[in-house]
N, C-alpha and C positions, 0 to 999 in steps of 0.2 A: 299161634299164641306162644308166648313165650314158656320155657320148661315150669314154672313155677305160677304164672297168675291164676292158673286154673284152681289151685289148693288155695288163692287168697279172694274167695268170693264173696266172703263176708265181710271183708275188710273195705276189699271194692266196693260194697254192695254201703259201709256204712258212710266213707267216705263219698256215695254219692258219682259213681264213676260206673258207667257201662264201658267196654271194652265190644265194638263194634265193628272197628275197620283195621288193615292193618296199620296202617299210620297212627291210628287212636291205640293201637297194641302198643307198638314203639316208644311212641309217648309217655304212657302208663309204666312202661319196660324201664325205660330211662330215667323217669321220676320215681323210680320204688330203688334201684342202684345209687341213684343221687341221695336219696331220704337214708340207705344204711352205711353210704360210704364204701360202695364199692365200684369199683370199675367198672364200665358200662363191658355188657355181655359177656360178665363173669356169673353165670346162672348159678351154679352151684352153691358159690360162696354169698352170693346173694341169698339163696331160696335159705342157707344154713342163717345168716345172721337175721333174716325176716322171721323166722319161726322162735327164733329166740326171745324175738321181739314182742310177736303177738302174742307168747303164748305163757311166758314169763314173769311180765308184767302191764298191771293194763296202764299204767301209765306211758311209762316206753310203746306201748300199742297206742295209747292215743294221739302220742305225738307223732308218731307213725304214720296214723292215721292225716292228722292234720297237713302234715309235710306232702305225702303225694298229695291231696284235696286241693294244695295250692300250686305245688307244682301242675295239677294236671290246669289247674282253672275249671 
């Protein structure tokens, strides 16, 4: 699993996303980098601008939210 989905379970959980294989990992991985604008498998600065996100404001969380929900399908 990626350094970070594990701390976004809620998120995952409301957007409606299990995270079950690794390729559905990758996926999830890739569309939460895409959703903050960061370079795919820059965990760090990903896991830094996501918390910012959900945690800051629930709007920016919603949108958040919604961004992976379509990216994953």
């Amino acid at each position: 699993m990626s350094c970070y989905l594990r701390h976004m379970k809620d998120v995952l959980d409301e957007a409606g996303i299990v995270v079950v294989t690794p390729a559905n990992r990758k996926q999830v991985d890739q569309a939460v980098h895409q959703a903050v604008g960061v370079a795919y498998k820059d965990c760090p600065t990903t896991w830094k601008k996501v918390k910012q996100d959900i945690t800051g404001d629930e709007n920016k969380r919603r949108a958040l939210i919604e961004q992976i929900k379509t990216a994953v399908g």
